[in-house]
N, C-alpha and C positions, 0 to 999 in steps of 0.2 A: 586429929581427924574430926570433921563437922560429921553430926549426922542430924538428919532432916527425915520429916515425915514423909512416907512413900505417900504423896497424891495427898486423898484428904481422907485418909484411914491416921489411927495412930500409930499403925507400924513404924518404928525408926529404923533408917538403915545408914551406912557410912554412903558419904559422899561421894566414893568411889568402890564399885561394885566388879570383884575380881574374878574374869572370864576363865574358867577350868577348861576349853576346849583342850589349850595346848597341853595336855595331859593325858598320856595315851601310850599307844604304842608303838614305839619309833619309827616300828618297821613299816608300819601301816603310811606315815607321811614322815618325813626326813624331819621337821620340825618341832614334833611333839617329844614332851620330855617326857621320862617313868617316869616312879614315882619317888626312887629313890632323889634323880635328878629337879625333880619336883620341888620335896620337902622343904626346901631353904626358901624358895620361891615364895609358896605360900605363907612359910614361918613371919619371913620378911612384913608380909603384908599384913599376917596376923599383929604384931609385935611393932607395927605404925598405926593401927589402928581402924583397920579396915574388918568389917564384920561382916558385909553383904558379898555373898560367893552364886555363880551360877552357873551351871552345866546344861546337859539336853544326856535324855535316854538313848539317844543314838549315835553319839561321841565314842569315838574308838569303839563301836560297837558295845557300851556299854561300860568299859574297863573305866573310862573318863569318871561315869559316878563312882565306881568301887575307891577309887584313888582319891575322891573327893569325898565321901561317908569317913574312910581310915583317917586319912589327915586333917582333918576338920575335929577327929572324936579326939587325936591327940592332942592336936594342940590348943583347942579349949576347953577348961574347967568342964565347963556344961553346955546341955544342947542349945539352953536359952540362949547362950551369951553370942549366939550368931546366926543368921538370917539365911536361910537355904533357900536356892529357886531352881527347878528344872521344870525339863519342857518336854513336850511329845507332840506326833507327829509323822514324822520319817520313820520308815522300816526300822524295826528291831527285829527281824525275823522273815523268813519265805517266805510265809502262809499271807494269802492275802485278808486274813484279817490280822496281821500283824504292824500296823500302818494306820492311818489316819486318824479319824475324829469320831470313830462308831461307839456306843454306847459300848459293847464287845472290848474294843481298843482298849477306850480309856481306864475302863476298870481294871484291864490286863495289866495297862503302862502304869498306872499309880502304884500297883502291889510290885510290879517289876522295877521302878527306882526306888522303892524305899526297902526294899530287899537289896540293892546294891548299895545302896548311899548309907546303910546300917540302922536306920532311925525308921520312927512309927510316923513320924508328918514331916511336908516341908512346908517351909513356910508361904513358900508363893509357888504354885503350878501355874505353869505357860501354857497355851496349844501356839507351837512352832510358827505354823501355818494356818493356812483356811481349808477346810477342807472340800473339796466342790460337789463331792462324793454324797457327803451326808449330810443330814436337813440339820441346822446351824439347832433348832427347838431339842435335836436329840441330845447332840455336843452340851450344849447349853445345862438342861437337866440333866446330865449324868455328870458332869463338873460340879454341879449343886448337891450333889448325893455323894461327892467325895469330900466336899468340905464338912457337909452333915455328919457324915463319919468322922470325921476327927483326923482325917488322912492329907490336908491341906487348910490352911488357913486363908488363907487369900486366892485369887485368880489373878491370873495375867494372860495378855495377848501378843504376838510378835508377828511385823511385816503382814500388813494387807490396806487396801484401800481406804481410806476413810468413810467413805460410804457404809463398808461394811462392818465396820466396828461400833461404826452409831447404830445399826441395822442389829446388830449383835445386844446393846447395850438397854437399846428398846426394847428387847423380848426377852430379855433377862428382867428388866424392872417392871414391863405390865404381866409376866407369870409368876413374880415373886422368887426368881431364881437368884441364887451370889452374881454380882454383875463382876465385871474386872476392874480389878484398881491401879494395875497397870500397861502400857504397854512399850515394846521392845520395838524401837523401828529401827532401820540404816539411816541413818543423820550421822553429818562431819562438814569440817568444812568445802571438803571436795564433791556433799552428796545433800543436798539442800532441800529439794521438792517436798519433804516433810513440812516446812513452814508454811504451804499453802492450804492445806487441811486437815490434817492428822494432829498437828502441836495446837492450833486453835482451840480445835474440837476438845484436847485431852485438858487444855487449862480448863475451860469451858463445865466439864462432867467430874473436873476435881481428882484428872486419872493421871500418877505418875509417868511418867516419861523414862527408860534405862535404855538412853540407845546400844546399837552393839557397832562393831567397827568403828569407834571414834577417831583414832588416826589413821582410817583408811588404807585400814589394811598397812598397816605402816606407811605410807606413802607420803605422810604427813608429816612423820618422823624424817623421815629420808631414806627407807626401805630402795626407794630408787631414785633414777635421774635420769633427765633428758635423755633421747637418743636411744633407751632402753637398759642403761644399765641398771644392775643387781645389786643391793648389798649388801642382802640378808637371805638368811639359807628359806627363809618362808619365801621371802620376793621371788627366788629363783625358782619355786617349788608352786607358784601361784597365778598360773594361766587363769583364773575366771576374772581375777583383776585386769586385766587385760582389755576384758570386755566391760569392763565398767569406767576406765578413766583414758584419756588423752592424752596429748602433747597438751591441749588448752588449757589444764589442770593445773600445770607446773607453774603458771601464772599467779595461782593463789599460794603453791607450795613457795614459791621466790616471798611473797610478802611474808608468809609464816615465819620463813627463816632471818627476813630483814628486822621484822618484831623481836624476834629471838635474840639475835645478834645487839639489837640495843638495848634489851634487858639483862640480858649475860645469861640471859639460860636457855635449854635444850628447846627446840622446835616442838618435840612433841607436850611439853608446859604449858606453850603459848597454844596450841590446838587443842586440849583440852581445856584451860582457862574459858577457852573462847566459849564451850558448851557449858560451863561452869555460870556466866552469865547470860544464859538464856532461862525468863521464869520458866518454863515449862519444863527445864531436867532438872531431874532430881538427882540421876545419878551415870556418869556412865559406865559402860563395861569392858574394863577393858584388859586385854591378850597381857601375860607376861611370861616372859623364857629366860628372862637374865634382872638379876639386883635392879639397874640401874633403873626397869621397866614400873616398878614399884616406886622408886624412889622419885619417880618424876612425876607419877599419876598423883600420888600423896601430897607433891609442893604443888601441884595446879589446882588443887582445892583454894590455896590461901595467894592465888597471883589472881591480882584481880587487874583486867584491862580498861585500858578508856576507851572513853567513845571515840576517840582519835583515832583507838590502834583497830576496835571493833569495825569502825567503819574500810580503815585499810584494808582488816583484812578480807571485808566481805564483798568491798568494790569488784576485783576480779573475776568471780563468779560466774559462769556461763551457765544457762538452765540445762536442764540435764531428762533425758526422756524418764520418766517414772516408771519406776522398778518397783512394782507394788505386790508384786509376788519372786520375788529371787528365791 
């Protein structure tokens, strides 16, 4: 496994960064494993060489970190030897100060995932979203007074307009606050609009890049197929895809898989390969429920594309309305 500098910190992380959503509880979404069902999953990816893990406080209501502090404290020596990142944002709670970006919140949500995830820091704290609610100057310094504690190292950002993250990033460096060293956008090859200002910007300020959904929602694997069929219990279980991809889609999915087909390996190699060489990721994140899901994110580290197959596979492409708050 390569690992690379997150942005231009010296944080290292592995090349591919493993999404704990699907960890949870079963009953909650047909797709999610416990944790017993878990274990092997992450072992897998422990034990190839993957260090960088990330969750959100709102994931199974919470159980997603608990599952991910336990298996995390097992299966590494120590806390060093691996890169923790969650995120807030979304309800953990009724109360309407249980939710957003308030000074309130954030102090709640830091003490409330590292009281589930079992540790005293994580390495990289997200904020989920943007919040429209509270002045960006408050978010801003009370993120800065959680890393000054010792309760976060780093910042990170996910899903919002580029505008606003530059807008974020200036008033973090003219009041002297921790800026973000990375962020988390929707980028795949079926979900592109990030190329036009958000990947610029992030080479630009020296800010890693972790997209989330890399094979689109599976769809890139082959989760589905024309005409609407299903072929994975998430696909069958995942109406808001629905509203995010077409028939016109499958046009880029047909070359993924012609790629695939002449290098002998799985469709979703060649669809992450493909983010693999873009300079501006550094890593992506992605879903796993089964062996194989590990074992194909690990060899698209080292399947490197030509401009031949790059260019194939991005010809198809149709632009796509911007989804800067999903």
């Amino acid at each position: 496994m390569r690992h690379v500098r997150l942005g231009g910190t010296g944080l290292k992380v592995s090349s591919i960064c493993l999404g704990m959503m699907s960890y949870g509880d079963p009953r909650r979404r047909a797709w999610y494993l416990d944790e017993e069902a878990a274990e092997p999953i992450v072992r897998r990816a422990v034990e190839a060489g993957i260090t960088f893990f990330d969750t959100a406080d709102m994931y199974s209501s919470g159980l997603t970190e608990e599952i991910t502090g336990r298996l995390l404290g097992t299966l590494f020596a120590s806390r060093d030897d691996y890169v923790l990142a969650t995120k807030l944002y979304f309800p953990t709670g009724p109360g309407p100060n249980d939710r957003g970006l308030s000074r309130k919140h954030v102090m709640a949500a830091i003490d409330g995932s590292l009281r589930r995830l079992g540790t005293d820091h994580v390495d990289l704290y997200q904020i989920h979203r943007w919040d429209e609610e509270t002045p960006i100057e408050e978010t801003l310094e009370a993120l800065h007074d959680v890393v000054k504690a010792g309760k976060a190292r780093y910042l990170g950002a996910s899903t919002m307009p580029a505008w606003r993250f530059a807008k974020a990033q200036y008033l973090a460096r003219a009041n002297g606050w921790t800026r973000f060293v990375s962020m988390q956008p929707y980028y795949n090859l079926l979900y592109r609009e990030e190329e036009r200002e958000m990947l610029p910007l992030c080479l630009d300020e020296g800010v890693g890049v972790i997209p989330w959904s890399p094979l689109a929602r599976g769809m890139l694997a082959g989760s589905r197929e024309r005409g609407g069929t299903r072929n994975t219990t998430r696909a069958d279980n995942d109406a808001f895809a629905d509203t995010l991809y077409s028939e016109d889609d499958f046009d880029v999915v047909d070359v993924v898989r012609e790629v695939a087909a002449e290098r002998g390996v799985p469709a979703a190699q060649v669809a992450l390969a493909w983010l693999h060489g873009n300079p501006a990721v550094t890593a992506p994140i992605i879903g796993a429920t089964k062996p194989h899901h590990i074992d194909d994110a690990v060899a698209s580290v080292d399947l490197t594309l030509t401009e031949e197959e790059r260019a194939r596979l991005e010809a198809p492409y149709r632009p796509h309305t911007v989804l800067a708050d999903l």
